[in-house]
C-alpha positions as CSV (number, residue, x, y, z in Angstrom):
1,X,-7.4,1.2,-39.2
2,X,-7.5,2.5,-42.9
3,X,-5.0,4.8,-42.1
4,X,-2.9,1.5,-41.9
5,X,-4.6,-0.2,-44.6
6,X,-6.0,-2.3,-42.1
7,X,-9.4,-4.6,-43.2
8,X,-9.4,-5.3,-39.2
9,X,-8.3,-5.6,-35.8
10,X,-8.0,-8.6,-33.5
11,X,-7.9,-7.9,-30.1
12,X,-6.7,-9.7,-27.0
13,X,-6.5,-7.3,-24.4
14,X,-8.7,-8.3,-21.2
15,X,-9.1,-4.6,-20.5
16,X,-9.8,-3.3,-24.3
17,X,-12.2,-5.8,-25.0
18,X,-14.2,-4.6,-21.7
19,X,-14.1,-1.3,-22.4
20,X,-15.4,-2.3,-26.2
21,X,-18.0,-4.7,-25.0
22,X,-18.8,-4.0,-21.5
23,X,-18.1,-7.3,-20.4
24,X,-15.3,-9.3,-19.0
25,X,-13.1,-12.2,-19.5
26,X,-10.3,-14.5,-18.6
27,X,-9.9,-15.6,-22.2
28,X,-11.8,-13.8,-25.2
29,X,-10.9,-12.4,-28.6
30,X,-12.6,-9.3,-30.6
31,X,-12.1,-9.1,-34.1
32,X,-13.4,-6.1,-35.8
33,X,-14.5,-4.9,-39.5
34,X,-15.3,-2.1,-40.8
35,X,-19.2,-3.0,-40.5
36,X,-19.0,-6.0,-38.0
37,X,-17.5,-7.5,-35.3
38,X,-16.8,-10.9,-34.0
39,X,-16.2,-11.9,-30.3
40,X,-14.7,-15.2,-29.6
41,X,-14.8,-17.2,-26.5
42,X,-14.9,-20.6,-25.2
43,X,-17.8,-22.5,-24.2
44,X,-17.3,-21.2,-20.2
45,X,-18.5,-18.0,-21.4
46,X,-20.7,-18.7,-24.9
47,X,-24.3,-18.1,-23.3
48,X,-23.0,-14.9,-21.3
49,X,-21.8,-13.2,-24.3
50,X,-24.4,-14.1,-26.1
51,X,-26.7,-12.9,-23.7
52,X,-24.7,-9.0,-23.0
53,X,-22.8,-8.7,-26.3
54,X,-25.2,-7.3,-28.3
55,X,-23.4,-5.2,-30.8
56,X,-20.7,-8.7,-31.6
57,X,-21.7,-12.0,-33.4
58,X,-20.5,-14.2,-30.8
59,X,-18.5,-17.6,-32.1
60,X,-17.0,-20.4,-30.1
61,X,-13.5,-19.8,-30.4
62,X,-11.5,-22.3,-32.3
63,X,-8.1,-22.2,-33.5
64,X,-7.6,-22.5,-37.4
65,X,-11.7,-22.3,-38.4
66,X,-11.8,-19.1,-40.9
67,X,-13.9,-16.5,-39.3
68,X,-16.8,-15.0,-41.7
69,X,-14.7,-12.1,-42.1
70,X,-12.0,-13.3,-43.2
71,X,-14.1,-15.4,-46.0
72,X,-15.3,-12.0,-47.5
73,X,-11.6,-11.9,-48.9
74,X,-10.6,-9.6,-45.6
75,X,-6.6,-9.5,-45.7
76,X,-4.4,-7.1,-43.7
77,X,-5.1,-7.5,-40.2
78,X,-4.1,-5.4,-37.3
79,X,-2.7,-6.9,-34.0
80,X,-1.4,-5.1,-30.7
81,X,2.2,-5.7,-31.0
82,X,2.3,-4.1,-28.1
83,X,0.8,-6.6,-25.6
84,X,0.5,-9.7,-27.7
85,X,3.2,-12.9,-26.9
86,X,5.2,-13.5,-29.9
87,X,4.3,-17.4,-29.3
88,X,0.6,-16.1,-29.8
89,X,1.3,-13.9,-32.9
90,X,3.0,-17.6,-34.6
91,X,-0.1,-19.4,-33.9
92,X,-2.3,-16.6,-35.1
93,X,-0.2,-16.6,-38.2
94,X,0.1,-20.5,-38.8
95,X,-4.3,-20.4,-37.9
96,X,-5.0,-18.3,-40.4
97,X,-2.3,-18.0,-42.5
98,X,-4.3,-16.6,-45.5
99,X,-3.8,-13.0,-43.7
100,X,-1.8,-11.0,-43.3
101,X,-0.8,-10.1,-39.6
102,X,0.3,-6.6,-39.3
103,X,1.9,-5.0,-35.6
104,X,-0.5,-2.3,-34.5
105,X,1.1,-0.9,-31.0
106,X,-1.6,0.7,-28.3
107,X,-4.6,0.4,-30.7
108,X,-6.9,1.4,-28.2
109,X,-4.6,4.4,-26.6
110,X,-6.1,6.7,-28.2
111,X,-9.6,5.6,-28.0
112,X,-9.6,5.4,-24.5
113,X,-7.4,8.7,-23.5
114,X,-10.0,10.6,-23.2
115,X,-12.5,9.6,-21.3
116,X,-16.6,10.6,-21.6
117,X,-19.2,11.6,-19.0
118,X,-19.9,8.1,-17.5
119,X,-16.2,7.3,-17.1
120,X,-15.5,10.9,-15.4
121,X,-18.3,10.2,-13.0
122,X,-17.3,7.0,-12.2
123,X,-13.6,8.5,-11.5
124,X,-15.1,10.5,-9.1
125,X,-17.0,8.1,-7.3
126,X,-13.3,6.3,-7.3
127,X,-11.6,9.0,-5.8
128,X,-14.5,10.4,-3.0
129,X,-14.0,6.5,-1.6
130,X,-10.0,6.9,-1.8
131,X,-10.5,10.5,-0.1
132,X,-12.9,8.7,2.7
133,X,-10.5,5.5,3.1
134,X,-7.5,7.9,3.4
135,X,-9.7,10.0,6.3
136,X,-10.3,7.0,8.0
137,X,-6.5,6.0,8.3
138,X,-5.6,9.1,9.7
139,X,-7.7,8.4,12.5
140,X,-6.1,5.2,13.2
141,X,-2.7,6.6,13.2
142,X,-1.3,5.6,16.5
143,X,2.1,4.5,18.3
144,X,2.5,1.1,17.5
145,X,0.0,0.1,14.2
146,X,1.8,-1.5,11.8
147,X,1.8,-0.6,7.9
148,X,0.1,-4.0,7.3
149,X,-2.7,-2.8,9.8
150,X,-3.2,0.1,8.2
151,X,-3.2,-1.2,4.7
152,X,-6.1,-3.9,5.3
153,X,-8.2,-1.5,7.2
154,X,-7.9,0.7,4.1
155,X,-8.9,-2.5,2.0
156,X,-11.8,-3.4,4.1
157,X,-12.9,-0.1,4.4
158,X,-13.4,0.4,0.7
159,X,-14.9,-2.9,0.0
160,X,-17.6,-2.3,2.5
161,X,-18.0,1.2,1.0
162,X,-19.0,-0.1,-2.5
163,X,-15.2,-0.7,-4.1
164,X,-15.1,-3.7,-6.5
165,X,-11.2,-3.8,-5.1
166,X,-8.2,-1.7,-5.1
167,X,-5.9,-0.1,-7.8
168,X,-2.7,-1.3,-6.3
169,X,-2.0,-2.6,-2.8
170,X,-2.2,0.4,-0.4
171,X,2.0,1.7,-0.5
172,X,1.8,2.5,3.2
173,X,5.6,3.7,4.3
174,X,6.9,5.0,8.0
175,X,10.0,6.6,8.6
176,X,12.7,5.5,6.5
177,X,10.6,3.1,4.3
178,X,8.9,6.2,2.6
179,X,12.4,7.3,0.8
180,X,10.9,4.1,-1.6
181,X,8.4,4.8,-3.8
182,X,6.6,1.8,-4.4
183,X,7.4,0.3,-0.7
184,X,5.1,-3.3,0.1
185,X,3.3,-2.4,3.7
186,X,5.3,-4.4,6.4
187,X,3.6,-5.8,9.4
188,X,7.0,-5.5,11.3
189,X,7.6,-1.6,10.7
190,X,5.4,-0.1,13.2
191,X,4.7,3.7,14.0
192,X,6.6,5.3,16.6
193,X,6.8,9.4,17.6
194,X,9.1,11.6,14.9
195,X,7.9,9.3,11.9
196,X,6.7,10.2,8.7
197,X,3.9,8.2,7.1
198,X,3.7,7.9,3.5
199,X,0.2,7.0,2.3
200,X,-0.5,6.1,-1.5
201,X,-4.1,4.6,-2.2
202,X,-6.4,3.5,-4.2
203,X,-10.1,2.1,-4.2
204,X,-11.5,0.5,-7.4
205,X,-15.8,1.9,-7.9
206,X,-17.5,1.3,-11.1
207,X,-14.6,-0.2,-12.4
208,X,-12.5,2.5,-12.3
209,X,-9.4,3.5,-10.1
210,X,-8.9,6.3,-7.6
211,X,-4.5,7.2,-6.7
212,X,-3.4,9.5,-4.4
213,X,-0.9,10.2,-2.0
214,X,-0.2,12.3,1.3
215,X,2.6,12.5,3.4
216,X,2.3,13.3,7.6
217,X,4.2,13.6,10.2
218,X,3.7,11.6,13.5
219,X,5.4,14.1,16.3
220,X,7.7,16.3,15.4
221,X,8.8,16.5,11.8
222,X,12.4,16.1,10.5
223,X,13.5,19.9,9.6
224,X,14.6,18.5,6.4
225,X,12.1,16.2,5.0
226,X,9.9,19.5,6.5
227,X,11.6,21.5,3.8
228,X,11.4,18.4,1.0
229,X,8.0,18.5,1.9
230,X,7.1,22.3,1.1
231,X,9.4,21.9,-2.0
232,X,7.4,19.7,-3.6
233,X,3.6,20.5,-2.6
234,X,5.1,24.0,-4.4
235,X,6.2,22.0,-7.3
236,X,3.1,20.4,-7.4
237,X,0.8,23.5,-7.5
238,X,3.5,24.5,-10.4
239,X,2.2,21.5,-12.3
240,X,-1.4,21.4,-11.6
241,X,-1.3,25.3,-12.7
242,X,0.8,24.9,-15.2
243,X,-1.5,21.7,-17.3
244,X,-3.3,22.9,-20.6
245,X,-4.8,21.4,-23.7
246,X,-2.0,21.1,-26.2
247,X,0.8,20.9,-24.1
248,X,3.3,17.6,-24.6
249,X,2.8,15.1,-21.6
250,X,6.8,15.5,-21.6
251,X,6.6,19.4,-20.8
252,X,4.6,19.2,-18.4
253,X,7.4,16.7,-16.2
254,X,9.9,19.3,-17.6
255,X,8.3,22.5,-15.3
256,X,8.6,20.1,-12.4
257,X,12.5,19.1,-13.2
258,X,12.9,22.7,-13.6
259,X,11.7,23.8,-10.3
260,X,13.7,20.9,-8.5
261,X,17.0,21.8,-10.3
262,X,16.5,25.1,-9.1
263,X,16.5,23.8,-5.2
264,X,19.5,21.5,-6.0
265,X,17.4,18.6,-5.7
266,X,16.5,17.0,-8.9
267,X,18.5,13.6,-8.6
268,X,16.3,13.0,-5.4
269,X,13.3,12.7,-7.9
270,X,13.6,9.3,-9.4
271,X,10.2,8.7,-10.9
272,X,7.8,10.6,-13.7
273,X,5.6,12.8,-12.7
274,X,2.2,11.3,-13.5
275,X,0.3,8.6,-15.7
276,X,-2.9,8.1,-17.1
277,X,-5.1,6.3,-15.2
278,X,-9.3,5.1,-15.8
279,X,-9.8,1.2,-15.9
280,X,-6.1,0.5,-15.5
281,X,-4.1,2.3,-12.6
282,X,-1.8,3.1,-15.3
283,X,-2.5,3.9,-18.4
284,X,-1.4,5.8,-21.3
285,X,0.3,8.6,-21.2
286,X,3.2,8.5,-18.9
287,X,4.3,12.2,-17.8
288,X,7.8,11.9,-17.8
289,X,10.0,14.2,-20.1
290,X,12.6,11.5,-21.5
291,X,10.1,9.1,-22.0
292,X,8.0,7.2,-24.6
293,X,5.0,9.6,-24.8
294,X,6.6,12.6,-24.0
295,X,5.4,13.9,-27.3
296,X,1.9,12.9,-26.4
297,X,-0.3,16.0,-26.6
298,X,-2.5,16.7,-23.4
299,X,-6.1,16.4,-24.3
300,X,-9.7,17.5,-22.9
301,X,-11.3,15.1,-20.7
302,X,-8.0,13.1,-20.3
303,X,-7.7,12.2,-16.6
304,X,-3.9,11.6,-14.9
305,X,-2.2,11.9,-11.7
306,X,0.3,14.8,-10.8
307,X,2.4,13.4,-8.3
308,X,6.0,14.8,-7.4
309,X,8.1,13.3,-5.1
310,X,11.3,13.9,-3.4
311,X,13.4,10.4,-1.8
312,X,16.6,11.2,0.7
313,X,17.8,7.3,1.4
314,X,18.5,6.5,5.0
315,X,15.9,9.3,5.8
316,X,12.4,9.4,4.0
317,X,10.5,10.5,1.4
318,X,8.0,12.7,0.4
319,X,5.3,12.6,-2.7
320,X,1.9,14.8,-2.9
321,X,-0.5,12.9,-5.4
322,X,-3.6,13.8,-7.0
323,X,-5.7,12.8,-10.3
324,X,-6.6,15.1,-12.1
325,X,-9.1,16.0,-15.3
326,X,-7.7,18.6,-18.1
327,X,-10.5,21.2,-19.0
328,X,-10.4,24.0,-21.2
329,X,-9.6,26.1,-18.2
330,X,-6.7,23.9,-16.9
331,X,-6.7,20.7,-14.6
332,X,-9.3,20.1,-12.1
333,X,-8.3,17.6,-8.9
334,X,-10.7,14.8,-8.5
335,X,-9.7,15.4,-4.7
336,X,-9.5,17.9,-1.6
337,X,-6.5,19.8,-1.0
């Protein structure tokens, strides 16, 4: 904030106002000083904040009304113009329009990139859960289940093993249907012999998400997606080896591109190879070497997902996914091999 000039920062953000305060809501906003804050909600959740916001003056939010803040002659303040409507930036400047509103993308990015010794333990608790929930459905793999099966057993599985909810609905993929990443489980596409199953899961613990992903064969694998298959667990172990402090997330993507261009089978991978991940699935940084935080340094304690992938339409697909915590000593999977 003062390198911006900022006096303060309003805040909208469901999620960055959790992580600030600890609690949650539909509809709340945080404006913060240098020496105070100010948490606004409506009168559904006045006597809750009151009671668990400590460290905010809590107000009843109404539009227009000149926050104590800004009455001590408080000027330039910050927004997310990241996340915020337009429509809400034009009533936040025609409310107050003593200020003046500045565009502050990803406030909290870098805040909440690294993440401290509660959050790493709760990751963990997040991704033992996945690893259980993932055991489980290997047990039920059988002639005949369908991916919808398989993806609510997952579900109930987790939420009567402690999960709050999931990270994502469970990408559960046979045969063909793996060769798309982000397929929607089917109740109609049902396992039969010489499949492969694409599982990609995710339990929710603490608040925080668990992703990973394996790929199986039911009966007797396809020679080729076999050979996809050892291509990219090998470009994998080149990543996860590969991770240091300092490096650009963008480099990182790079050694995988580079490995696949090298087999002749780059254009089959179509997606980045990892993203930050804590109270959000995805978070910041995305690993992907043309994109908009390739430049962003990889840091201690910052936790993401290494997860190559290789797609062959009309035949299937194959990704190895694991989340991961950088350490001095490299990365450190939050999961079994």
């Amino acid at each position: 904030m003062k390198e911006k000039g900022l006096n303060a920062l309003w805040l909208e953000e469901e999620i960055d106002i959790f992580y600030l305060t600890g609690m949650r809501f539909s509809m709340a906003k945080l404006c913060i000083g240098e020496k105070e804050a100010f948490l606004l909600v409506d009168g559904r959740y006045h006597a809750m904040a009151k009671e668990g916001a400590s460290e905010c003056e809590v107000l009843l939010y109404e539009s227009g009304k000149t926050l104590p803040l800004f009455q001590k002659g408080e000027k330039r303040i910050g927004f997310d113009g990241a996340t915020l409507p337009f429509a809400r930036y034009e009533a936040l400047r025609k409310g107050y329009p003593e200020q003046e509103w500045v565009s502050f993308p990803g406030p909290m990015r870098s805040v909440r990139v690294c993440k401290e010794k509660g959050e790493l333990e709760a990751l963990q608790r997040a991704a033992d859960l996945t690893w259980q929930g993932y055991c489980m459905l290997v047990k039920e793999l059988r002639e005949g289940v369908s991916e919808a099966e398989l993806a609510w057993s997952f579900e109930r599985f987790c939420r009567e093993n402690g999960a709050s909810g999931l990270a994502f609905s469970p990408i559960i993929a046979f045969g063909e249907k793996s060769a798309y990443p982000h397929h929607r489980a089917s109740p109609e596409n049902r396992l039969k012999k010489g499949d492969i199953v694409l599982i990609d899961i995710g339990a929710v613990v603490d608040d925080y998400s668990g992703d990973m992903t394996r790929t199986l064969f039911f009966g007797e694998p396809n020679q080729q997606l076999l050979q996809l298959q050892e291509w990219v667990y090998e470009a994998y172990q080149i990543a996860f080896a590969a991770a240091r402090p300092g490096m650009l997330a963008g480099e990182l993507d790079e050694c995988v591109h580079s490995y696949f261009r090298e087999k002749g089978v780059d254009p089959l991978f179509c997606h980045g190879l990892g993203h930050g991940i804590g109270l959000e699935v995805h978070e910041y940084p995305r690993l992907r070497y043309n994109g908009a935080d390739r430049d962003c340094p990889l840091l201690c304690d910052m936790v993401f997902t290494i997860e190559p992938g290789l797609y062959l339409p009309g035949v299937g697909g194959i990704r190895y996914e694991n989340t991961v915590v950088l350490t001095q000593e490299g990365a450190k999977s939050l999961y079994p091999k």
